[in-house]
N, CA, C and O atoms as a GROMACS GRO file, in nm:
protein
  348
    1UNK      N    1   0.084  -0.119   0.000
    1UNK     CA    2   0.000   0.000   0.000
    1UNK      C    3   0.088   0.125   0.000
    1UNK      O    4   0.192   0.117   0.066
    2UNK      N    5   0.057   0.258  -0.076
    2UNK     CA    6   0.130   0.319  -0.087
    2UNK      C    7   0.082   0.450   0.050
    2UNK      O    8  -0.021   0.465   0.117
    3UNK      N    9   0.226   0.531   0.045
    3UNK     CA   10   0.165   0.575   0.216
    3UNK      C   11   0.175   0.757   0.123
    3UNK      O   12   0.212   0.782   0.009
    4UNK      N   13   0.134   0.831   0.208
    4UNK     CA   14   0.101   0.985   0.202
    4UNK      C   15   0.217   1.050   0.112
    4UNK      O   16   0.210   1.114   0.006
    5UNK      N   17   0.333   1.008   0.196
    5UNK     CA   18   0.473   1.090   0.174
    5UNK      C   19   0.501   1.005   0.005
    5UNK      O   20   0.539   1.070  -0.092
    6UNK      N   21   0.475   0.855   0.001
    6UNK     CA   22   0.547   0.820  -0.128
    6UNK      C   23   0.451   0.887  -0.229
    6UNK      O   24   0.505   0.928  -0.331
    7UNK      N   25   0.296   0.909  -0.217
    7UNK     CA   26   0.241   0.980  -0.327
    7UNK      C   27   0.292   1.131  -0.335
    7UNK      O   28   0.295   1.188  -0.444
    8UNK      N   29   0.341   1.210  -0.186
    8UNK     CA   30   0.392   1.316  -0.242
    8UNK      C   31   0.486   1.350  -0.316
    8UNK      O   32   0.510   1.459  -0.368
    9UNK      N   33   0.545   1.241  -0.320
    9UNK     CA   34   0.682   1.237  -0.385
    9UNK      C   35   0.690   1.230  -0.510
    9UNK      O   36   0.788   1.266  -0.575
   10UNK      N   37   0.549   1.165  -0.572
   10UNK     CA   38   0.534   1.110  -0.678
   10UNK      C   39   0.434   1.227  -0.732
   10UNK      O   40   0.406   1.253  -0.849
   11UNK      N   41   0.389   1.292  -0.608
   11UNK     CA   42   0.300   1.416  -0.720
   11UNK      C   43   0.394   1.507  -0.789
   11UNK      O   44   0.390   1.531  -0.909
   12UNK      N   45   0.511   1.576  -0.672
   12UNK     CA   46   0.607   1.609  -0.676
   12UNK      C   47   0.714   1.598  -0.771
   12UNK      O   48   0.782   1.700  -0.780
   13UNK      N   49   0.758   1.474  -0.867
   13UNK     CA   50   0.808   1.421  -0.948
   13UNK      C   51   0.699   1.495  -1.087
   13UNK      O   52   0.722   1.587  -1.165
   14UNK      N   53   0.599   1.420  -1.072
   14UNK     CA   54   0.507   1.506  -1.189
   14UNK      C   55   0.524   1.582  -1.204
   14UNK      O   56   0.562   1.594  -1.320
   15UNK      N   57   0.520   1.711  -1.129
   15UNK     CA   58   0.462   1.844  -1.160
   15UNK      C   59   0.608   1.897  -1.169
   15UNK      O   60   0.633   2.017  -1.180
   16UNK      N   61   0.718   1.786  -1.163
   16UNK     CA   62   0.846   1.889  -1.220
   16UNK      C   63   0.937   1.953  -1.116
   16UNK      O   64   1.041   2.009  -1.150
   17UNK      N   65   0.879   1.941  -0.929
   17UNK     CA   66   0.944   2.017  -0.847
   17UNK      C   67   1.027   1.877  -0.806
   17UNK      O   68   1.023   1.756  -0.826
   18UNK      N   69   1.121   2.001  -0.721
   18UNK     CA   70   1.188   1.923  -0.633
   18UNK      C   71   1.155   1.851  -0.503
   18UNK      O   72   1.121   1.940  -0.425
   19UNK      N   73   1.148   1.732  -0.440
   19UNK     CA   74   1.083   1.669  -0.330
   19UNK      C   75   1.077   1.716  -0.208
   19UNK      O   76   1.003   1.680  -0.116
   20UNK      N   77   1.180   1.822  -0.211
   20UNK     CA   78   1.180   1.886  -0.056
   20UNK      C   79   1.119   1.996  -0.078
   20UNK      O   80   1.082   2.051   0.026
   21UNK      N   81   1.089   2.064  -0.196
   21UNK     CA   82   0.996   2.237  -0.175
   21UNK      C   83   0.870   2.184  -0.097
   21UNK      O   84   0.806   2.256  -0.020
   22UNK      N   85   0.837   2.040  -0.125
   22UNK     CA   86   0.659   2.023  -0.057
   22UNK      C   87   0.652   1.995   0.080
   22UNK      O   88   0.560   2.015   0.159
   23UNK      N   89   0.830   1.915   0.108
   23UNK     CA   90   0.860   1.844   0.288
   23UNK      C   91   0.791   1.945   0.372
   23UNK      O   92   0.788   2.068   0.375
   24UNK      N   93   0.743   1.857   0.433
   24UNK     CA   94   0.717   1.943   0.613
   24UNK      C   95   0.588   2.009   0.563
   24UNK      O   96   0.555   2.085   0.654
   25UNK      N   97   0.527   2.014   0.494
   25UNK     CA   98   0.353   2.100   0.434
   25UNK      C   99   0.282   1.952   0.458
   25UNK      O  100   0.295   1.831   0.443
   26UNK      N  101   0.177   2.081   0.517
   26UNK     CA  102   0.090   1.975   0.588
   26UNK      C  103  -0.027   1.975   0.451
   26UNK      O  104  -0.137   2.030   0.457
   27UNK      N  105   0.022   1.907   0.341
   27UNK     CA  106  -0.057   1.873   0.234
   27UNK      C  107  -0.178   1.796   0.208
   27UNK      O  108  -0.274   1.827   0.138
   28UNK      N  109  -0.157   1.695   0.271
   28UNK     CA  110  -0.290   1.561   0.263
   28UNK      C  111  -0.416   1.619   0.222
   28UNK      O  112  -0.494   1.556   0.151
   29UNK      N  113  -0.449   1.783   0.278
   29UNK     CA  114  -0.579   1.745   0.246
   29UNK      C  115  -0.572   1.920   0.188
   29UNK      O  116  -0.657   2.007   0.205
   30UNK      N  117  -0.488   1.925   0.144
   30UNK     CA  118  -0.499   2.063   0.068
   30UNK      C  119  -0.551   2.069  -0.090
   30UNK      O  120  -0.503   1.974  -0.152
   31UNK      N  121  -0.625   2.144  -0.161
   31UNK     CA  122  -0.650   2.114  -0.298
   31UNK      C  123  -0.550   2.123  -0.380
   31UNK      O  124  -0.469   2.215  -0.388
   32UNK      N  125  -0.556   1.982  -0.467
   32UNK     CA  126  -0.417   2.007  -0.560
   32UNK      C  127  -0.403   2.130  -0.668
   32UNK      O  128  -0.316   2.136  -0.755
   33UNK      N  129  -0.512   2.230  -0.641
   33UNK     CA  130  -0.523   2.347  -0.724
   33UNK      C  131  -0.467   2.449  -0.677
   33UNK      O  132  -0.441   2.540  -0.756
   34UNK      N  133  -0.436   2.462  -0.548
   34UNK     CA  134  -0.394   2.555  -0.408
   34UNK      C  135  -0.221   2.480  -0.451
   34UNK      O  136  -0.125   2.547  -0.490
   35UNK      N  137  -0.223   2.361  -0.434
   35UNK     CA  138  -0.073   2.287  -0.451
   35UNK      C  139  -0.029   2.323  -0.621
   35UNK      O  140   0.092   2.311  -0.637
   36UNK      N  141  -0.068   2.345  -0.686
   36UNK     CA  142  -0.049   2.403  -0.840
   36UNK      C  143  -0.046   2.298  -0.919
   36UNK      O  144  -0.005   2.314  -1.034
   37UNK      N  145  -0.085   2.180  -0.878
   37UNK     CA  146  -0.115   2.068  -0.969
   37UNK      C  147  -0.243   2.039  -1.052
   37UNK      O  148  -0.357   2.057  -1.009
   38UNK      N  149  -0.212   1.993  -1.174
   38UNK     CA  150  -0.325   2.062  -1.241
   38UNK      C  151  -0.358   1.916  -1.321
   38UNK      O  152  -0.324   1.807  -1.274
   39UNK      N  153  -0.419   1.929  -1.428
   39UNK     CA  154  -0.498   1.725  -1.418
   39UNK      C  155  -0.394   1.652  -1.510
   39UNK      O  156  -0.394   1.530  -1.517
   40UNK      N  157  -0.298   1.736  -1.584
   40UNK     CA  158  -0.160   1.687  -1.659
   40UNK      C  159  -0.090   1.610  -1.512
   40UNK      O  160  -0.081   1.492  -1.477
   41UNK      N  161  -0.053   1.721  -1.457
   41UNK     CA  162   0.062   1.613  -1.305
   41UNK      C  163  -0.090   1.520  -1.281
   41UNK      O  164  -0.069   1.415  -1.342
   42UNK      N  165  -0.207   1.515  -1.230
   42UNK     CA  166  -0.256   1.422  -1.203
   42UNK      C  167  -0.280   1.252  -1.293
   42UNK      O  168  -0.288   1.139  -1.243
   43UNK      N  169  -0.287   1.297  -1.446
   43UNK     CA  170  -0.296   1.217  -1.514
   43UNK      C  171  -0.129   1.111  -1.534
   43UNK      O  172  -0.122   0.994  -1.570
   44UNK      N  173   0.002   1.219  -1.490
   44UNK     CA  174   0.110   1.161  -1.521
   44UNK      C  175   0.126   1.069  -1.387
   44UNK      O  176   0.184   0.960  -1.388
   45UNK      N  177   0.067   1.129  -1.269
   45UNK     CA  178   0.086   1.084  -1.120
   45UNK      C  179  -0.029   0.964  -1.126
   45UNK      O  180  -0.030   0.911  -1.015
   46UNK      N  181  -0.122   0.905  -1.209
   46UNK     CA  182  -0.212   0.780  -1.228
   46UNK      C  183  -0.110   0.684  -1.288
   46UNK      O  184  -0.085   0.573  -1.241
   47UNK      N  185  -0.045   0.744  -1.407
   47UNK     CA  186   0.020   0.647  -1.460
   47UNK      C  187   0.153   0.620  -1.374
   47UNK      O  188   0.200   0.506  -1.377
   48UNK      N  189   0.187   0.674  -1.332
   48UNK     CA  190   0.279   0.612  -1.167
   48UNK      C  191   0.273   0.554  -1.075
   48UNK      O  192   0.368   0.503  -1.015
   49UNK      N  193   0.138   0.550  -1.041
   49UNK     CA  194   0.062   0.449  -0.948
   49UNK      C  195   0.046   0.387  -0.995
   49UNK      O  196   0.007   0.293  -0.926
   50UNK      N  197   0.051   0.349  -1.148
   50UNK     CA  198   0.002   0.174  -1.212
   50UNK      C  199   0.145   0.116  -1.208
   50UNK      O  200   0.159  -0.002  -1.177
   51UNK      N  201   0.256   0.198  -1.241
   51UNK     CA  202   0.373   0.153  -1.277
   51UNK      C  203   0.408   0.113  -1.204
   51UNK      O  204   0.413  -0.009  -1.189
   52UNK      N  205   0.462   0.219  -1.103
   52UNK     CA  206   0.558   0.163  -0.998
   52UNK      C  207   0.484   0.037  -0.881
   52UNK      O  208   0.543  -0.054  -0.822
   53UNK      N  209   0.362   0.067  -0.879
   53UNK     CA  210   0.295   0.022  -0.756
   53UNK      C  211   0.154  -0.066  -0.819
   53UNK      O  212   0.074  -0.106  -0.734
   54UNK      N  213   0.137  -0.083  -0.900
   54UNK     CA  214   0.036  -0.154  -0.949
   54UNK      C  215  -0.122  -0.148  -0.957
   54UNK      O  216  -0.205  -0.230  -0.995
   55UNK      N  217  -0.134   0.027  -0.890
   55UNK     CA  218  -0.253   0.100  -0.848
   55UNK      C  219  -0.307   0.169  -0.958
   55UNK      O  220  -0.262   0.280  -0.988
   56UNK      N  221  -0.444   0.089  -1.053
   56UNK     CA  222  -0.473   0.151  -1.120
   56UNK      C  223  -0.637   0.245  -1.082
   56UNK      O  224  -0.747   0.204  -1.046
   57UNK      N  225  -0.580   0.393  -1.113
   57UNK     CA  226  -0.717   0.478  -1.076
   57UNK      C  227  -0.771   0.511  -1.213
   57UNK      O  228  -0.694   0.525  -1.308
   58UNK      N  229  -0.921   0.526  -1.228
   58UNK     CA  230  -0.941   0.571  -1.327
   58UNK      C  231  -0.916   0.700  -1.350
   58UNK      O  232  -0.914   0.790  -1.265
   59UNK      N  233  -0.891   0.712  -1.497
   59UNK     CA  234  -0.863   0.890  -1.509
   59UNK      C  235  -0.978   0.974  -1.487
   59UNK      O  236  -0.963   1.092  -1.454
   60UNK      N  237  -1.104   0.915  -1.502
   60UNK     CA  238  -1.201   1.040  -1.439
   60UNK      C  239  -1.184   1.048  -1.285
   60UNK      O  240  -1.171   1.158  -1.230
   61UNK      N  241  -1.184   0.945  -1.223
   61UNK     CA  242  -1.159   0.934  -1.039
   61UNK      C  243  -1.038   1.034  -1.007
   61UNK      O  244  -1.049   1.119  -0.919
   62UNK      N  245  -0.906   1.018  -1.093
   62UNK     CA  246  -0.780   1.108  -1.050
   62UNK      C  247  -0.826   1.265  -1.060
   62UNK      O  248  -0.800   1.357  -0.983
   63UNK      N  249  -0.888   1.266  -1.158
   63UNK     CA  250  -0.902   1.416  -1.226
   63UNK      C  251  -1.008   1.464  -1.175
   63UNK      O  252  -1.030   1.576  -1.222
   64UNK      N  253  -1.100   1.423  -1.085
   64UNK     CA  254  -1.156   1.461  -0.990
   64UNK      C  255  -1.151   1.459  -0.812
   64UNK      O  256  -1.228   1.493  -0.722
   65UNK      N  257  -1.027   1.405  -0.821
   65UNK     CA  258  -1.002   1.389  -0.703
   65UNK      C  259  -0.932   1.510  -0.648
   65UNK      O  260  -0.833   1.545  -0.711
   66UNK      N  261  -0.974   1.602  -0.506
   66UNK     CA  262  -0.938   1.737  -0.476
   66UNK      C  263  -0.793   1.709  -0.396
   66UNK      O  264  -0.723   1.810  -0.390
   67UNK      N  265  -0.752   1.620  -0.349
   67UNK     CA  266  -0.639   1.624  -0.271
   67UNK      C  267  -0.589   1.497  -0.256
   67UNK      O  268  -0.641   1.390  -0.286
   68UNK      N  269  -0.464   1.523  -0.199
   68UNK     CA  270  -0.411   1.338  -0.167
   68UNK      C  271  -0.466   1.253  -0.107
   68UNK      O  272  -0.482   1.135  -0.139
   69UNK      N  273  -0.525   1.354   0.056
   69UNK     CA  274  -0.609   1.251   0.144
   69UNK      C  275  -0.731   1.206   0.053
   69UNK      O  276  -0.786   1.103   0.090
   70UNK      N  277  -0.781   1.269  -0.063
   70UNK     CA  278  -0.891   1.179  -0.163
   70UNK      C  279  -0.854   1.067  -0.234
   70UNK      O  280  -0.920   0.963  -0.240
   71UNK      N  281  -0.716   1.094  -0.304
   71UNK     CA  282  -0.645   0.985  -0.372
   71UNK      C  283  -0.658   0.867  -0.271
   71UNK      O  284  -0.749   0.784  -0.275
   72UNK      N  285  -0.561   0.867  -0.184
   72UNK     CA  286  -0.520   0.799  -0.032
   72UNK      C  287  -0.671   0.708  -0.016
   72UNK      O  288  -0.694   0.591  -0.047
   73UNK      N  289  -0.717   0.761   0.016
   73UNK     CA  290  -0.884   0.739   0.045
   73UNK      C  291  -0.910   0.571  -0.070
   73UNK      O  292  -0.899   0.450  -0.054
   74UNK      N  293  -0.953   0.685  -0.200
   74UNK     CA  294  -0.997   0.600  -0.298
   74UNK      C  295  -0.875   0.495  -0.343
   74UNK      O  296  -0.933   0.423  -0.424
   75UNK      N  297  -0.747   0.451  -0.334
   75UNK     CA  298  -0.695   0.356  -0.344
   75UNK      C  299  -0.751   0.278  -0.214
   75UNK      O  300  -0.801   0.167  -0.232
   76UNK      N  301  -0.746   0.328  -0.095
   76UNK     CA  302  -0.758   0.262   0.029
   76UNK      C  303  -0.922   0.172   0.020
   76UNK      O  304  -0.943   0.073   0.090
   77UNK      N  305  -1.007   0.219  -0.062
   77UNK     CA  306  -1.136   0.138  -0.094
   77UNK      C  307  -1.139   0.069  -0.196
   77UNK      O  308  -1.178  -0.048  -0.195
   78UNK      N  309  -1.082   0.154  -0.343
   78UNK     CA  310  -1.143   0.041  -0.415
   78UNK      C  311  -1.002  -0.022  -0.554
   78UNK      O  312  -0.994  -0.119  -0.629
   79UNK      N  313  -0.918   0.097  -0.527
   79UNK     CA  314  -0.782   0.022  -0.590
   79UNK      C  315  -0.766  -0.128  -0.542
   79UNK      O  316  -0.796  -0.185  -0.438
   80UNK      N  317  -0.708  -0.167  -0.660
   80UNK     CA  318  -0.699  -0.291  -0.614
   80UNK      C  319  -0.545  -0.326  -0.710
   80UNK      O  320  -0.558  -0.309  -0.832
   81UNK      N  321  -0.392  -0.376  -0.657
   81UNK     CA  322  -0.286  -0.388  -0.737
   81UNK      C  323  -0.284  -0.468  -0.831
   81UNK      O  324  -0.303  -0.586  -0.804
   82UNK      N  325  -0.263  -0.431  -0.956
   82UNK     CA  326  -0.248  -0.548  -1.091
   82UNK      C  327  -0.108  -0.614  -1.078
   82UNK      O  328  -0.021  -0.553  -1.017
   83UNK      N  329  -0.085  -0.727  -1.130
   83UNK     CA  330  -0.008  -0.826  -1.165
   83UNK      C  331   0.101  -0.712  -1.248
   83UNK      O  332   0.208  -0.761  -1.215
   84UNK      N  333   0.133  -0.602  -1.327
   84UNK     CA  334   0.183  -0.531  -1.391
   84UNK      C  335   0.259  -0.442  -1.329
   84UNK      O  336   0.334  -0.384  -1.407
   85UNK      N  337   0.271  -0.399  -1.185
   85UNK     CA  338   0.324  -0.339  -1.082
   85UNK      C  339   0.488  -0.360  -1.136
   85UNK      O  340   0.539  -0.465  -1.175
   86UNK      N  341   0.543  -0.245  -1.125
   86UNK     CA  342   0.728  -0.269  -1.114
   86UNK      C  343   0.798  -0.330  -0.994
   86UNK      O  344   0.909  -0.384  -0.991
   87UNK      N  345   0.688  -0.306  -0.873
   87UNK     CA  346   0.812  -0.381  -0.766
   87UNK      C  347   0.728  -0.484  -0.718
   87UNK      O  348   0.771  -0.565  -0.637
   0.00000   0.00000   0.00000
């Protein structure tokens, strides 16, 4: 299961910043619109969750999803890991 900090890392990676501008922000439940992520980092940050981790979200679920603690959430119910996962 993937935890708070590895999706920030991975939103973080998307959107092009560096991993420590986001450290220590109390993000989880901030809108990724407020965070400047926009449905490109969200759509690139879905296909990262299938890759690395085997978590596939749908792209309407990502691209409506307002924050991590939503992401977090909706893997935590109804993701389920594919056989296609990298690790």
């Amino acid at each position: 299961m993937i935890t708070l900090e590895e999706l920030r890392l991975i939103l973080a990676e998307c959107a092009g910043e560096e991993p420590e501008e986001s450290a220590g922000e109390d993000f989880a439940d901030r809108p990724f619109e407020e965070l400047g992520y926009d449905s490109l980092v969200l759509l690139e940050t879905s296909a990262q969750l299938k890759h690395r981790h085997g978590i596939d979200i749908p792209e309407d679920v990502i691209r409506e999803s307002k924050s991590a603690r939503a992401v977090l959430d909706h893997i935590r119910t109804t993701a389920r890991p594919t056989a296609t996962a990298a690790d």
